[in-house]
C-alpha positions in Angstrom: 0.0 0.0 0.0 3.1 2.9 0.9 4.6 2.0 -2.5 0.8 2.6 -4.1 0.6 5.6 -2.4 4.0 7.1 -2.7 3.8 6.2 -6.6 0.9 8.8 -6.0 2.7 11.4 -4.6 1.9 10.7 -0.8 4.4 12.1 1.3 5.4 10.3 4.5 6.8 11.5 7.7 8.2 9.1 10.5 7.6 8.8 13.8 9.9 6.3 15.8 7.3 6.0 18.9 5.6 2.6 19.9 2.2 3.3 18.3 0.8 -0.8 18.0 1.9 -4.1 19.4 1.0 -7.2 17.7 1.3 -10.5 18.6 2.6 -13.1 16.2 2.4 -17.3 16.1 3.8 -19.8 13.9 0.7 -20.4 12.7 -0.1 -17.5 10.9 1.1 -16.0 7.9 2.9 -13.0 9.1 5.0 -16.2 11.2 6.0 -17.3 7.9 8.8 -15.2 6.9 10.0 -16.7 3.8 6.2 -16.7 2.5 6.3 -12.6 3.4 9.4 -12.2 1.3 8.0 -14.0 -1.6 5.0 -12.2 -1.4 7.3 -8.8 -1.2 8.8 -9.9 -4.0 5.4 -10.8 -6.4 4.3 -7.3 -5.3 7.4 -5.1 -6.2 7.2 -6.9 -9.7 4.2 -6.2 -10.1 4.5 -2.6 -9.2 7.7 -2.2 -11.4 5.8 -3.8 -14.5 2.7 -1.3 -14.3 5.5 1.5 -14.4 3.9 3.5 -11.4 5.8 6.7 -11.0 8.0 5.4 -8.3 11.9 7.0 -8.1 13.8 4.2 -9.8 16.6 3.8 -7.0 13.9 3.5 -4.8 12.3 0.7 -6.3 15.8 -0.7 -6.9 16.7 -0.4 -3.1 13.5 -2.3 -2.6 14.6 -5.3 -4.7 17.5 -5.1 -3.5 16.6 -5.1 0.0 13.9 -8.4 -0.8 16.6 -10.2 -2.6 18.8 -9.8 0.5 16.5 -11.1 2.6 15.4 -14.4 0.3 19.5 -15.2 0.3 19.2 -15.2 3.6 16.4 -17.7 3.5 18.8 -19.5 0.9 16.5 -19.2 -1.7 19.0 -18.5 -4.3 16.9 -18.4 -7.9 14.5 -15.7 -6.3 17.1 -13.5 -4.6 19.2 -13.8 -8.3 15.5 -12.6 -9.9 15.0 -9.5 -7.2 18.9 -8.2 -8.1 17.9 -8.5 -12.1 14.5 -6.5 -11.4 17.0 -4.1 -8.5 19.1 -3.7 -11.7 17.0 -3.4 -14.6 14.8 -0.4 -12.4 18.5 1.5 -11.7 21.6 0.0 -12.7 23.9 -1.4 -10.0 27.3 -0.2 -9.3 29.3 -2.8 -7.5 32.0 -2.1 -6.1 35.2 -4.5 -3.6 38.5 -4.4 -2.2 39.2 -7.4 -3.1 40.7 -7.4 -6.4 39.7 -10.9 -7.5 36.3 -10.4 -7.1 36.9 -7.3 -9.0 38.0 -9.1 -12.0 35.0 -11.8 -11.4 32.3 -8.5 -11.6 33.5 -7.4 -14.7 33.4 -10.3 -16.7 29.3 -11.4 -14.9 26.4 -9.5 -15.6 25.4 -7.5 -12.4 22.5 -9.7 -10.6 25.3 -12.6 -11.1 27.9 -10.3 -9.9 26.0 -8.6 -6.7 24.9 -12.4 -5.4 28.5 -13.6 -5.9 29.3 -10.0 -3.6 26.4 -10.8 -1.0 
């Protein structure tokens, strides 16, 4: 819904006080953390194929951000598909000290690259 709205020209302010609590169980969807990325993940594609008018590092953060999390979860093919969408919304610059993995970057395409980096 933010991402609707902001595409919309909503402006958002933040406030850093307690304002709910919730209570979570396994049971439940929100319990389900890998089912909430993946559901992230359906709704930012969806988003970035309607073309709302949403900043494009923004919307690359996002994927970024998603595909981050759904490594973590070691669901490799899905995180690999958020950094293409992450790069095809705002191009990626990566960037190491290492100088081998340097030389690996520039000879992968960048969603190849940036999971190799993660």
């Amino acid at each position: 819904m933010h991402v609707k709205l902001a595409a919309h020209g909503a402006r958002f302010a933040v406030n850093s006080g307690v304002l709910t609590i919730s209570t979570r169980h396994n049971r439940g969807a929100s319990g389900n953390h890998l089912y909430c990325h993946r559901c992230r993940l359906t709704f930012l594609k969806r988003y970035a194929q309607q073309q709302l008018q949403i900043d494009p590092a923004d919307l690359s953060n996002e994927f970024l951000i998603i595909g981050n999390l759904l490594l973590a979860q070691r669901c490799y093919g899905e995180a690999f598909e958020a950094y293409k969408f992450a790069h095809h919304a705002h191009p990626i610059q990566l960037k190491s000290n290492q100088a081998f993995v340097r030389w690996l970057m520039a000879l992968m395409p960048p969603p190849w690259a940036l999971l190799l980096q993660q």
